[in-house]
Phi, psi and omega in degrees: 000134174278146149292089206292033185264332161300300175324260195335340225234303188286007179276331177287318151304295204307302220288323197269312144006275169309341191266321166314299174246051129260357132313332179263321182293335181287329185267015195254321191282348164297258179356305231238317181268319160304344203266329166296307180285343163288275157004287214299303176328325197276331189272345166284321173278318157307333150315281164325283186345300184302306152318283169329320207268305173325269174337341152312312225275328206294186156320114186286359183212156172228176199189127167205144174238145148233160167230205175136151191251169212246147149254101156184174193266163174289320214274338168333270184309328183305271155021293191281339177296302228258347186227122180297330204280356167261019186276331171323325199304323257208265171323123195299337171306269161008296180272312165312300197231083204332309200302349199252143187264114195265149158223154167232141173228163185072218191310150165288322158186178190066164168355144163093302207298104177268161177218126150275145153195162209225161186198202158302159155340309166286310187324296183087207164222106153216211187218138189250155179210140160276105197279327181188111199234101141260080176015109192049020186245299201219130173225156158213132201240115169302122146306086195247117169255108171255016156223205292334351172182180195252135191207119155257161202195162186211088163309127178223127202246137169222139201249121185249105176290128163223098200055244164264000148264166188226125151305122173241120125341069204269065192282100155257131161212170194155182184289118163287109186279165184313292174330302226241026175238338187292336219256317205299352171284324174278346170224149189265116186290268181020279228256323191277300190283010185262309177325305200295314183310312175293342180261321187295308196283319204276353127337303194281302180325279195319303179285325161279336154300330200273313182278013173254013170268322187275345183296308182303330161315300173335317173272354189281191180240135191311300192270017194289153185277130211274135155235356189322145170308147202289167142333136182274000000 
């Protein structure tokens, strides 16, 4: 009769062999994926650093300015400037996004004259106040913004006659706040908030030619033969 006690024993190795080293092999591949996710963590925090620290770097305060000219007199321009309730006309918020809602208080227009207004998310919420109106020359508009974050910023619109046209002058400066110093690493604010100015002036440029093309309609004699200007 054979003994199966040698067999059974070397079988009991191989198997305890085996097992060994798949025990080494499971904690050596656990080892090797915490050793991965550690990497991946570390580099996500450099990441991140790296960001802050670029953002830290920027400017505590900005300025961006555009113009461009109107056919039209300053007392024009002034008008749609000067009264939040024609900013509809005009303003790029305003025309982009229908949804968005205004109220006014204080003055009716000029000094004193307030606007809330609330939108989407980019839009956000806050309140313009008038600051400083000098008749067809000058407006300054407070800025308080409190969603998507809090920020003040101060609009200065300034109107220069050149001739039968008016330069307009469209000025923001203020506090660059973190947020918005965190966004400018990923995008150039510059080029984004210069867009929104360019589309506001060639808006406002639009409503004031069309209403000094009807004022001038306005002045002919009913049966005088139309010379009014071509349409822009």
């Amino acid at each position: 009769m054979i003994d199966p006690g040698p067999i059974l024993q070397n079988s009991a190795c191989a198997q305890n062999s085996a097992c060994a080293q798949n025990s080494t092999g499971t904690q050596n591949s656990t080892g090797a994926e915490t050793f991965k996710a550690m990497r991946v963590l570390l580099l996500i925090a450099v990441l991140i650093a790296g960001v802050l620290i670029l953002a830290a770097s920027k400017p505590d305060t900005f300025a961006i300015q555009r113009a461009t000219t109107i056919e039209a007199p300053p007392e024009k321009i002034f008008a749609l400037l000067n009264d939040f309730h024609k900013w509809d006309l005009w303003e790029p918020h305003a025309k982009g996004e229908p949804t968005m809602k205004r109220t006014f208080s204080g003055s009716r227009s000029g000094v004193g004259a307030v606007s809330d207004w609330s939108g989407t998310p980019i839009t956000g919420r806050g309140r313009m106040t008038i600051t400083k109106s000098v008749p067809s020359t000058k407006i300054s508009v407070m800025v308080h913004w409190a969603k998507p974050f809090q920020a003040h910023n101060l609009y200065e619109f300034t109107l220069e006659r050149q001739g039968k046209a008016t330069k307009v002058t469209w000025a923001m400066h203020g506090d660059n706040v973190y947020i918005m110093k965190v966004m400018s690493v990923f995008m150039n604010m510059d080029r984004f908030i210069s867009e929104q100015f360019e589309t506001g002036l060639a808006n406002l440029k639009a409503a004031a030619e069309r209403s000094e093309g009807k004022s001038w309609d306005a002045k002919q004699p009913a049966n005088a033969p139309s010379t009014a200007p071509p349409p822009k």
